[in-house]
C-alpha positions in Angstrom: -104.9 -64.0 70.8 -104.1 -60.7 72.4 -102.1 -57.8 71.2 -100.5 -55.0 73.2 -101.9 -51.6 72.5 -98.1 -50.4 72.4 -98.1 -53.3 69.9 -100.3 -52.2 67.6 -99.7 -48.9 67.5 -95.9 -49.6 66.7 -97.1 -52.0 63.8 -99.5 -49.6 62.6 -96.8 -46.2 62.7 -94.2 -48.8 60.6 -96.2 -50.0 58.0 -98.3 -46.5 57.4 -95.0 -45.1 57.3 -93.4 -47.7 54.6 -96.6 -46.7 52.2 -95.1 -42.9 52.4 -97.0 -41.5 55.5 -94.9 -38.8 57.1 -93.6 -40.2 60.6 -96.4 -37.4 62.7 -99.3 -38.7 60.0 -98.9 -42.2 60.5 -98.6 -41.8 63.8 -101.7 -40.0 64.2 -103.3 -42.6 61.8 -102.2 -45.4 64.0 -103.6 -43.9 67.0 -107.1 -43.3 65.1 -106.6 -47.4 64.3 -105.4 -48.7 67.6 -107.5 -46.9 69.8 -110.3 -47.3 68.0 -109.6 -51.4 68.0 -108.9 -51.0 71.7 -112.6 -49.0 72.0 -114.9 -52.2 70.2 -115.3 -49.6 67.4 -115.9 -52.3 64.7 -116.4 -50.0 61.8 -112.9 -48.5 61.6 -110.8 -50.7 63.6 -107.8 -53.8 62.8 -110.1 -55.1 60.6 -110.2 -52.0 58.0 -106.5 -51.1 58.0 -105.5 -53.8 55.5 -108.0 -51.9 52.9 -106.5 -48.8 53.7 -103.2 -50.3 52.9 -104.2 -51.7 50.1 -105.7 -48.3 48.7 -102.2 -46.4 49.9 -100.5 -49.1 47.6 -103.1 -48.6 44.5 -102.5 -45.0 45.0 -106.6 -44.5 46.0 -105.3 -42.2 49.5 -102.5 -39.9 48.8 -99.5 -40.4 51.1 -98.2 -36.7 50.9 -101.6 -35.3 51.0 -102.6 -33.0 54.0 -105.9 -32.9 55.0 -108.0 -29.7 55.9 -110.9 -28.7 57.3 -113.4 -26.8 54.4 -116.5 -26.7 56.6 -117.2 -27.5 59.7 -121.2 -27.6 60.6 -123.0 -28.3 64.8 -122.3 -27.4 67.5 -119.4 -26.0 67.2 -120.6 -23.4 64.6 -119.7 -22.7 60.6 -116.5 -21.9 59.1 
């Protein structure tokens, strides 16, 4: 079976956003999960969101949480 992108994306954005994500955040989420699906990337694709899901429900990820960068190492030098 075959899924739309658009699809996925959409299904993604809802549910991410009926665990508490904030509308941008799950979006961005989504995109991270969709495209990565659409890329073959097995690791962090359809098949992980339900976990993540599951930790959002347990309470494991903070919904209202905003992450930031503390240090950033490579090529792109140190904070």
């Amino acid at each position: 079976m075959r899924v739309q992108y658009e699809d996925l994306l959409a299904k993604f954005e809802r549910i991410l956003e009926s665990r508490g994500l904030k509308k941008e955040h799950a979006h961005a989420a989504a995109v991270v999960f969709a495209q990565n699906s659409l890329d073959g990337i097995y690791s962090h694709r359809v098949n992980r969101f339900p976990r993540v899901v599951r930790y959002l429900e347990k309470g494991e990820i903070d919904p209202y949480a905003t992450p930031e960068c503390e240090v950033q190492h490579g090529s792109n030098g140190e904070r």
